[in-house]
VEXZASE-425128 format. One record per atom (N, C-alpha, C): residue number from 1; x, y, z. Coordinates in Angstrom, 1 decimal. Layout:
(nudo NUM; (X; Y; Z));
...
This chain:
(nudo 1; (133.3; 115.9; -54.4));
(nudo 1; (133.7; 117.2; -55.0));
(nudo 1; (132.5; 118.1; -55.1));
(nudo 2; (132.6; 119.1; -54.8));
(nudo 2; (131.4; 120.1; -54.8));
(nudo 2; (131.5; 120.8; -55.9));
(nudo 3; (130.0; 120.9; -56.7));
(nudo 3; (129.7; 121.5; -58.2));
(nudo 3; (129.5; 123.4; -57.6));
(nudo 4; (129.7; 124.1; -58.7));
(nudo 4; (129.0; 125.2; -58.8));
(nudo 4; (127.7; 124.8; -59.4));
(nudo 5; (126.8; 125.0; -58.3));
(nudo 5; (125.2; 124.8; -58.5));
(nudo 5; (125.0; 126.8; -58.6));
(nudo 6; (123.6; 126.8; -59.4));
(nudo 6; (122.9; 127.7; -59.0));
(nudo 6; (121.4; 127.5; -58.0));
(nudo 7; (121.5; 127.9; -57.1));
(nudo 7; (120.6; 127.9; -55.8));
(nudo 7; (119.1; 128.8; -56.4));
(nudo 8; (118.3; 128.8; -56.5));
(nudo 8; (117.2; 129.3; -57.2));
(nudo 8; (115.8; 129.6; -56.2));
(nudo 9; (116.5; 130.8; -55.2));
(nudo 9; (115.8; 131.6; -54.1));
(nudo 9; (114.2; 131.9; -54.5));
(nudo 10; (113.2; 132.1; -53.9));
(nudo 10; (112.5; 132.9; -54.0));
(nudo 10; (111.3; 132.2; -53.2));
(nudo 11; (110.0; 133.4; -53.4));
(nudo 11; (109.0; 133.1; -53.0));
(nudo 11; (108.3; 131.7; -53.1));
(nudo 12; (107.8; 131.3; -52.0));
(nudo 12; (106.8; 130.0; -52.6));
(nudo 12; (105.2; 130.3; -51.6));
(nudo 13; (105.3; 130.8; -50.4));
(nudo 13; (103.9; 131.4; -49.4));
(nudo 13; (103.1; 131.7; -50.6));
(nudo 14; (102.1; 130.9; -51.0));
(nudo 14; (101.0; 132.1; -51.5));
(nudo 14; (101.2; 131.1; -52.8));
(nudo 15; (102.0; 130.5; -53.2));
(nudo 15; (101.6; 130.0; -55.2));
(nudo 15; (101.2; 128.8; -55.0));
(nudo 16; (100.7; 129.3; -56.5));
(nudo 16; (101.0; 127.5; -57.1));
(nudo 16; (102.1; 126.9; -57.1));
(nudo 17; (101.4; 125.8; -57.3));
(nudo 17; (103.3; 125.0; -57.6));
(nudo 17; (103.4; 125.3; -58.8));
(nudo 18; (102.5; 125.4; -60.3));
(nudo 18; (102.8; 126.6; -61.1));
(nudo 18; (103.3; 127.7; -61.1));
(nudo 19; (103.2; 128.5; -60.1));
(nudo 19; (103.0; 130.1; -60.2));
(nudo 19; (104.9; 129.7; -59.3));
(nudo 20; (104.9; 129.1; -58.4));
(nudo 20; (106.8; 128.5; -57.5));
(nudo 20; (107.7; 128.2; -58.6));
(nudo 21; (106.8; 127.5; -59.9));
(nudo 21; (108.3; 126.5; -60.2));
(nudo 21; (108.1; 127.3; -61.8));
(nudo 22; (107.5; 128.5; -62.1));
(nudo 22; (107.5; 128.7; -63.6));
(nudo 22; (109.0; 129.2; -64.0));
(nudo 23; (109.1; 130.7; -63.0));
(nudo 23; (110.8; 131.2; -63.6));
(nudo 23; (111.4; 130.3; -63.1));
(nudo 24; (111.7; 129.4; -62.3));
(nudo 24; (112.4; 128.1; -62.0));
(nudo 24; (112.8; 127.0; -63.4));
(nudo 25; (111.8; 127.2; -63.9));
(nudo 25; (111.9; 126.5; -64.6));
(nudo 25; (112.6; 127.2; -66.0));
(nudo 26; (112.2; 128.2; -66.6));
(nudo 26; (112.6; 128.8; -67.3));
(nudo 26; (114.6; 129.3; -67.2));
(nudo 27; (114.7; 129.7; -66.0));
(nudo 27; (116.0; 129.8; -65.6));
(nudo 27; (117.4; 128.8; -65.8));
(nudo 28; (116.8; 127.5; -65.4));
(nudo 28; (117.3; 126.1; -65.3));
(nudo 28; (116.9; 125.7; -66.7));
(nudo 29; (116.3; 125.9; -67.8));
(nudo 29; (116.8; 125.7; -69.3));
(nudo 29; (117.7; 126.5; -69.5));
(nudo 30; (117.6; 127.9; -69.6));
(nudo 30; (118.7; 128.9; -69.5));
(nudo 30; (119.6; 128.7; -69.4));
(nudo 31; (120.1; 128.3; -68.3));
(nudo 31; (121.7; 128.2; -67.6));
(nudo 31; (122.2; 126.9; -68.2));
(nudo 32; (120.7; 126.0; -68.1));
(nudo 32; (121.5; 124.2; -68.3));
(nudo 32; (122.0; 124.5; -69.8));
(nudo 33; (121.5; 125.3; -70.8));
(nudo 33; (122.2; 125.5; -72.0));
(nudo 33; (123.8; 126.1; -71.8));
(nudo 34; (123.8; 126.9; -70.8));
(nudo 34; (125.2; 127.3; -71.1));
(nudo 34; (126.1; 126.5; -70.0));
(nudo 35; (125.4; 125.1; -69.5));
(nudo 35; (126.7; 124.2; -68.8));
(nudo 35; (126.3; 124.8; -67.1));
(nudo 36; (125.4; 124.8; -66.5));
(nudo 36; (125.8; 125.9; -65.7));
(nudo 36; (123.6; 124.7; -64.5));
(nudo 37; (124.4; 123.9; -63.7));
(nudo 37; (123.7; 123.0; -63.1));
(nudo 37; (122.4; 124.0; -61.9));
(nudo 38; (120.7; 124.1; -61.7));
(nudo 38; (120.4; 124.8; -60.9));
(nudo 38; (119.9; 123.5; -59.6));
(nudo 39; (119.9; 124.1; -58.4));
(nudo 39; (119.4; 123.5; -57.4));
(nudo 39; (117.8; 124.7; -57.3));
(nudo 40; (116.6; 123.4; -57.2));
(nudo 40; (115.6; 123.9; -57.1));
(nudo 40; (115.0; 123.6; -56.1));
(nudo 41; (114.6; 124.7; -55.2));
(nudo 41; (113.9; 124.0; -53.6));
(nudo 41; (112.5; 123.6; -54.1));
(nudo 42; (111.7; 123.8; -55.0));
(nudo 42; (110.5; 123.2; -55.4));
(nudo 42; (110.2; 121.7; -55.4));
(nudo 43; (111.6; 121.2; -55.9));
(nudo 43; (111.5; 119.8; -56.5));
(nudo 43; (111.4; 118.9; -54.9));
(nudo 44; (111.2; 119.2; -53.5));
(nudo 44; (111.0; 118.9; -52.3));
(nudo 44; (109.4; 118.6; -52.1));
(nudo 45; (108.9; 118.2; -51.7));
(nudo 45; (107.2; 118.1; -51.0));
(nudo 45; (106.4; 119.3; -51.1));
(nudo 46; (105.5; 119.8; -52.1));
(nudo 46; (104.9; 120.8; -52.0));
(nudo 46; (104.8; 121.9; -50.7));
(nudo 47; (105.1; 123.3; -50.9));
(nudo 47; (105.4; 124.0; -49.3));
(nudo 47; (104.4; 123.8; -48.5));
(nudo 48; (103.2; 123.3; -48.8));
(nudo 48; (101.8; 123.5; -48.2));
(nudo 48; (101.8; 122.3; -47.7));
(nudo 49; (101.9; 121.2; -48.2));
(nudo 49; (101.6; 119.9; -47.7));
(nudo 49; (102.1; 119.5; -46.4));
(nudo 50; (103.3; 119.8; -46.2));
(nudo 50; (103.7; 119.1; -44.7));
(nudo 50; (104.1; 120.6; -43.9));
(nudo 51; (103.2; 121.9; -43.9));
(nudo 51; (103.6; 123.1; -43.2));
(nudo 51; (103.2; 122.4; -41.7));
(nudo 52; (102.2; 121.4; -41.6));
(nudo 52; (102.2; 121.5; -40.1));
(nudo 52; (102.8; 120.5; -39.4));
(nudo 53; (103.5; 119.7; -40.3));
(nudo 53; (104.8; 118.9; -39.6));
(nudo 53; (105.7; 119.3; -39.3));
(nudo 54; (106.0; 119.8; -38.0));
(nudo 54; (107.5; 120.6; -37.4));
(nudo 54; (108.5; 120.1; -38.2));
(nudo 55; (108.7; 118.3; -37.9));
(nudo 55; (109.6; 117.9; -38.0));
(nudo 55; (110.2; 118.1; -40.0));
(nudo 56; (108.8; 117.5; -40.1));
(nudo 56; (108.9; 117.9; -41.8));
(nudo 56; (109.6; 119.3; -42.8));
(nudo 57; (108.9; 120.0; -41.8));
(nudo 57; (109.8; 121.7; -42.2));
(nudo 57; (110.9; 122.0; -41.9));
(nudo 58; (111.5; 121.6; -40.5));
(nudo 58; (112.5; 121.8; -40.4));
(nudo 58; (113.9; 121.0; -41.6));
(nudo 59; (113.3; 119.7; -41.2));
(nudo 59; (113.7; 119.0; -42.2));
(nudo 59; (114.3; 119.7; -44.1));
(nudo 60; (113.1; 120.3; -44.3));
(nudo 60; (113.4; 120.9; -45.2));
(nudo 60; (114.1; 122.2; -45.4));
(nudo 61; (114.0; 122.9; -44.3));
(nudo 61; (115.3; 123.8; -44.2));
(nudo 61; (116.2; 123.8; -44.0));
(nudo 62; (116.7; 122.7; -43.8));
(nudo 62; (118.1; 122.3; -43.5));
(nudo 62; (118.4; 122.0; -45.1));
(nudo 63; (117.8; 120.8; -45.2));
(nudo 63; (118.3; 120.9; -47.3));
(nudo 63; (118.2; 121.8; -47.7));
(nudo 64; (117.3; 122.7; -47.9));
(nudo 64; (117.9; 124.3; -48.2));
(nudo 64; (118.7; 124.7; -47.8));
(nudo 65; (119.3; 124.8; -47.1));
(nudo 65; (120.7; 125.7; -46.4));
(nudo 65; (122.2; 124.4; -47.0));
(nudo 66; (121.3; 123.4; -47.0));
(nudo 66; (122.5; 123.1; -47.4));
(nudo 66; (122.7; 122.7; -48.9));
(nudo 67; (121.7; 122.8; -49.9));
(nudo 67; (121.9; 123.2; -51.3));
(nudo 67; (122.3; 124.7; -51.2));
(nudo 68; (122.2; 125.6; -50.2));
(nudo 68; (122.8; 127.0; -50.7));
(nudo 68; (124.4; 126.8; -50.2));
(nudo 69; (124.4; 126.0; -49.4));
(nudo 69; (126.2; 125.5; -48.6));
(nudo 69; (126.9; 125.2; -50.4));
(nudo 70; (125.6; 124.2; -50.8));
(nudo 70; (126.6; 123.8; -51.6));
(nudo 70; (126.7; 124.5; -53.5));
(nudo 71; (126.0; 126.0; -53.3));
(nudo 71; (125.9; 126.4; -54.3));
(nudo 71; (127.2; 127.7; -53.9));
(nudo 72; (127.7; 128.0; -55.7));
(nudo 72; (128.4; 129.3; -56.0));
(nudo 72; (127.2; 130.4; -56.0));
(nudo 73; (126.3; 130.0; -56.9));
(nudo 73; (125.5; 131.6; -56.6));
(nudo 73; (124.2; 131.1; -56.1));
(nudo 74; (123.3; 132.7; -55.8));
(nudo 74; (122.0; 132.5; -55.6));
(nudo 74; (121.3; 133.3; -56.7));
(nudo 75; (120.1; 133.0; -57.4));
(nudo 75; (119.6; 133.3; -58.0));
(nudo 75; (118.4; 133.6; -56.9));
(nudo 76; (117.9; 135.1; -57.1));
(nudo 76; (116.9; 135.4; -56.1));
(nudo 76; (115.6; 136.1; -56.5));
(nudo 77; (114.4; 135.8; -56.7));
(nudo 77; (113.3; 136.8; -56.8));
(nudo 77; (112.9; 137.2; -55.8));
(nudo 78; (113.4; 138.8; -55.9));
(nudo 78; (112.2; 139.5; -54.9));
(nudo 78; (111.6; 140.4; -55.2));
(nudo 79; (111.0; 140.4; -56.6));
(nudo 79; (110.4; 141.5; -57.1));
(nudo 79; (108.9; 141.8; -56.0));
(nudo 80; (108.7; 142.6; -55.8));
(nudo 80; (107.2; 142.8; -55.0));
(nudo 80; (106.1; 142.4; -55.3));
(nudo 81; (106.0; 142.4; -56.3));
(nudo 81; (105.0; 142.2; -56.9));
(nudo 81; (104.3; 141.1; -56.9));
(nudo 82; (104.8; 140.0; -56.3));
(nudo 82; (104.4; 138.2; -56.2));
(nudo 82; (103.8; 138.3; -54.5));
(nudo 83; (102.9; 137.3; -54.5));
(nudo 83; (102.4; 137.2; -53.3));
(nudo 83; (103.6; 136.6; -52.3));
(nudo 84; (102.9; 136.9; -51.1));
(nudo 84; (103.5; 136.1; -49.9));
(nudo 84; (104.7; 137.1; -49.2));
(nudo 85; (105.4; 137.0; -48.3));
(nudo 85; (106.4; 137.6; -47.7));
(nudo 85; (107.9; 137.5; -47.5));
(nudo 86; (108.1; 137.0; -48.4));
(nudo 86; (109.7; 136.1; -48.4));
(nudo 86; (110.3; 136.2; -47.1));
(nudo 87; (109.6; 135.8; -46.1));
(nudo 87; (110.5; 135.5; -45.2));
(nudo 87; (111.8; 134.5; -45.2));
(nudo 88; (110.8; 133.1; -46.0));
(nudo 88; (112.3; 132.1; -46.1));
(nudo 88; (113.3; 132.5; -47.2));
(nudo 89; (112.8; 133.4; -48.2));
(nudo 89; (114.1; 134.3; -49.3));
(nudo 89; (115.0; 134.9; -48.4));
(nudo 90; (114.5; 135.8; -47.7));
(nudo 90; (115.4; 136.8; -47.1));
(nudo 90; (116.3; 136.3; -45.9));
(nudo 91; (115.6; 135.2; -45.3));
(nudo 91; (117.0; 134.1; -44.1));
(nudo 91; (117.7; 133.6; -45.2));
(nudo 92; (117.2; 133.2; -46.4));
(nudo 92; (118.1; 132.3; -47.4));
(nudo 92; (119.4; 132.9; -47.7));
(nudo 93; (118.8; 134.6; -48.3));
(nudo 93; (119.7; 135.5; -48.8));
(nudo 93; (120.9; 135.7; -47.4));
(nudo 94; (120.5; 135.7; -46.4));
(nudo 94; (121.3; 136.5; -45.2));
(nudo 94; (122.2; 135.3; -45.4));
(nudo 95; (121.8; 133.8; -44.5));
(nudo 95; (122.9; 132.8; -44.6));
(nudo 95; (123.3; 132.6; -45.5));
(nudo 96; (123.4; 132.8; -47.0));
(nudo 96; (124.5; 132.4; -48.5));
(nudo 96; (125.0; 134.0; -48.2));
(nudo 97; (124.8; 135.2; -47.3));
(nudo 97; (126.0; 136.2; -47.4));
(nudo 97; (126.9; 136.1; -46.4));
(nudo 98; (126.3; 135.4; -45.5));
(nudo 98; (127.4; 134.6; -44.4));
(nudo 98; (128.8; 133.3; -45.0));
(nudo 99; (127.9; 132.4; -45.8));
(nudo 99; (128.8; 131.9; -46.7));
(nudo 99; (129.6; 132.3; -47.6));
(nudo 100; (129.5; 133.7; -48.4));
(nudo 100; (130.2; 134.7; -49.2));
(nudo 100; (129.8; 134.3; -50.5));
(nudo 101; (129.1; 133.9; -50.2));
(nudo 101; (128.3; 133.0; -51.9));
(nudo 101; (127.7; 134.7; -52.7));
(nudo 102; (127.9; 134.1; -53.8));
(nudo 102; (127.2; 135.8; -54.8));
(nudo 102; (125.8; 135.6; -55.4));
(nudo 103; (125.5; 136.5; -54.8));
(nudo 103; (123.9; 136.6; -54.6));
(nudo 103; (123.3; 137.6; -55.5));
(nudo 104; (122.8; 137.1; -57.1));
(nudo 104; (122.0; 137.8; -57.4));
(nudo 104; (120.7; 138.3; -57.5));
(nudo 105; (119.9; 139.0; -57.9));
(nudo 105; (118.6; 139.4; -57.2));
(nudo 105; (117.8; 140.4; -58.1));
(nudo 106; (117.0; 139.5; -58.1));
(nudo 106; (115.8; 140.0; -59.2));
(nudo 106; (114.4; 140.8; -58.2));
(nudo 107; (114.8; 142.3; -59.0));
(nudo 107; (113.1; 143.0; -58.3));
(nudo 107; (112.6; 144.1; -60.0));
(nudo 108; (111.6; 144.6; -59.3));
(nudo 108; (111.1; 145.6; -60.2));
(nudo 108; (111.4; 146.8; -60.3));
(nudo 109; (111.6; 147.2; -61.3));
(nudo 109; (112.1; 148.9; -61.4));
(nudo 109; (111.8; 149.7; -60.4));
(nudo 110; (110.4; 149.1; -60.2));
(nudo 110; (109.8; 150.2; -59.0));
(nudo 110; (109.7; 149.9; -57.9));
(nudo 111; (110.3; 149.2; -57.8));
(nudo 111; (110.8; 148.0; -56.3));
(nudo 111; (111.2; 149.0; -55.1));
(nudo 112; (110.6; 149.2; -54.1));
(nudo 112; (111.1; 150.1; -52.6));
(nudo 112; (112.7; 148.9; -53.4));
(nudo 113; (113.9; 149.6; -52.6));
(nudo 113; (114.7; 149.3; -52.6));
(nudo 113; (115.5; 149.0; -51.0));
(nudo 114; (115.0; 147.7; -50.5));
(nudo 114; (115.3; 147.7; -48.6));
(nudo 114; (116.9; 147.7; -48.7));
(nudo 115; (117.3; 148.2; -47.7));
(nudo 115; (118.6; 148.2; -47.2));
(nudo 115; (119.3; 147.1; -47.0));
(nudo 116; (118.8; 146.1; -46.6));
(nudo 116; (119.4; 145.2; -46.1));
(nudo 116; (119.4; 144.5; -47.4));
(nudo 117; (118.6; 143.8; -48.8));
(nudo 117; (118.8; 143.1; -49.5));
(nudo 117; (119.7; 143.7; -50.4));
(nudo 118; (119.8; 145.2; -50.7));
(nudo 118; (120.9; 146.1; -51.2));
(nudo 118; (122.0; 145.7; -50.6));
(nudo 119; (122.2; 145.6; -49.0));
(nudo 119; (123.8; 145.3; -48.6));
(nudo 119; (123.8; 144.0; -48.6));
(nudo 120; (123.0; 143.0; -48.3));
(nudo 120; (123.5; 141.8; -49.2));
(nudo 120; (123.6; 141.4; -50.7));
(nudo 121; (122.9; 141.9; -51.9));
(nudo 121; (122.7; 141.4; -52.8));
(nudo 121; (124.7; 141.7; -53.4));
(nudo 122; (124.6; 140.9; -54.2));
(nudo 122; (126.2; 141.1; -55.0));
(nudo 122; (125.6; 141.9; -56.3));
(nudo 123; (124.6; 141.8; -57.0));
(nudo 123; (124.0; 142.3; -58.1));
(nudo 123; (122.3; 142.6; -58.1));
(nudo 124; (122.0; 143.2; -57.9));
(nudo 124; (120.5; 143.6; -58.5));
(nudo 124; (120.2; 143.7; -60.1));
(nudo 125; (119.1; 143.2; -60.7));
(nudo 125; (118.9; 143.2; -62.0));
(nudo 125; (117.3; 143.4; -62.1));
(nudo 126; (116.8; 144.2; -63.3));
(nudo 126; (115.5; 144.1; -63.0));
(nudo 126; (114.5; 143.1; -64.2));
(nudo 127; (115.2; 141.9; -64.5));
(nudo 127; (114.8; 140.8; -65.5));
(nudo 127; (115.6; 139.7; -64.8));
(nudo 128; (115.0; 138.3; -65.2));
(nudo 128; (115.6; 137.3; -65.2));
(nudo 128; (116.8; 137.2; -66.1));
(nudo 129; (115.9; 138.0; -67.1));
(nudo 129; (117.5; 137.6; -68.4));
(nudo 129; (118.6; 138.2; -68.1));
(nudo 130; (118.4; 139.5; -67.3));
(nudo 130; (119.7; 139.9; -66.9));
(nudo 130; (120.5; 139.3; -65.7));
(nudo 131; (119.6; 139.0; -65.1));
(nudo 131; (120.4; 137.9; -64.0));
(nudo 131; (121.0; 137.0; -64.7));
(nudo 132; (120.1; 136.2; -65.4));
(nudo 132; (121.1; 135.3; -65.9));
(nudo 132; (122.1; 135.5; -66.5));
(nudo 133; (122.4; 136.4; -67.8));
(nudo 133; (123.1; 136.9; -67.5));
(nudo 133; (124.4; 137.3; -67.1));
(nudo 134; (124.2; 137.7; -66.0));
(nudo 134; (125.4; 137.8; -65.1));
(nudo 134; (125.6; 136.8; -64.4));
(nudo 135; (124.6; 135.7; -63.9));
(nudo 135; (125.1; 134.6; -63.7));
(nudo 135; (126.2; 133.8; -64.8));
(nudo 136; (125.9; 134.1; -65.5));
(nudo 136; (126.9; 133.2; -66.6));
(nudo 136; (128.3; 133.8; -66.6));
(nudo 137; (128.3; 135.3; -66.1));
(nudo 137; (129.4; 135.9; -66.4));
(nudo 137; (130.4; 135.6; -65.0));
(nudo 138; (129.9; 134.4; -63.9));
(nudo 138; (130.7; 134.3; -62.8));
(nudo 138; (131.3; 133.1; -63.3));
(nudo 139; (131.2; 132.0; -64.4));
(nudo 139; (131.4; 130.9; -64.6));
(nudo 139; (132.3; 131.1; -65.8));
């Protein structure tokens, strides 16, 4: 039987596994208080460690795609302001709008606002807390 998981998008190019897994971590207390399970791509092989194992990476994108198969929402940071280029956020975001999964999305007030994450996002918010938030308000 398939859970409503929360899928917990974002940057990892460029961090620590501190700086990857902090709102990760904070979010998944959050939610696990109101009943509400997150799927975290961190808890996999550090991103850096097996980047030059084809096999290894790929490997790992597929579990991604398929913890987002098997989540109700996505929780997404794309605030600008974090290093790296979310390229794997923004394939993440595209395939969970293909699945029709509801995609929320965390940037900064003063966030360029791109077109394409606009026409996929289901919600933009400019805090975690308000994502969550409204994550809680789909459950």
């Amino acid at each position: 039987m398939k859970k409503n998981y929360v899928y917990l998008c974002g940057g990892m190019e460029g961090y620590s596994k501190e700086k990857m897994s902090g709102w990760r971590k904070q979010a998944t207390e959050w939610l696990d208080i109101a009943g509400i399970e997150t799927l975290d791509p961190t808890r996999r092989f550090s991103f850096h460690s097996g980047f030059q194992d084809r096999n290894a990476v790929n490997r790992v994108v597929k579990m991604d795609l398929q913890d987002i198969s098997n989540s109700t929402v996505l929780l997404c940071d794309m605030r600008y302001n974090q290093p790296g280029k979310r390229w794997g956020s923004m394939a993440e975001i595209a395939h969970a709008h293909t699945k029709n999964k509801i995609i929320i999305v965390w940037t900064d007030e003063d966030d360029i606002k791109h077109p394409f994450l606009e026409f996929y996002a289901t919600e933009i918010h400019n805090s975690l807390d308000d994502c969550l938030e409204a994550i809680v308000n789909y459950y």
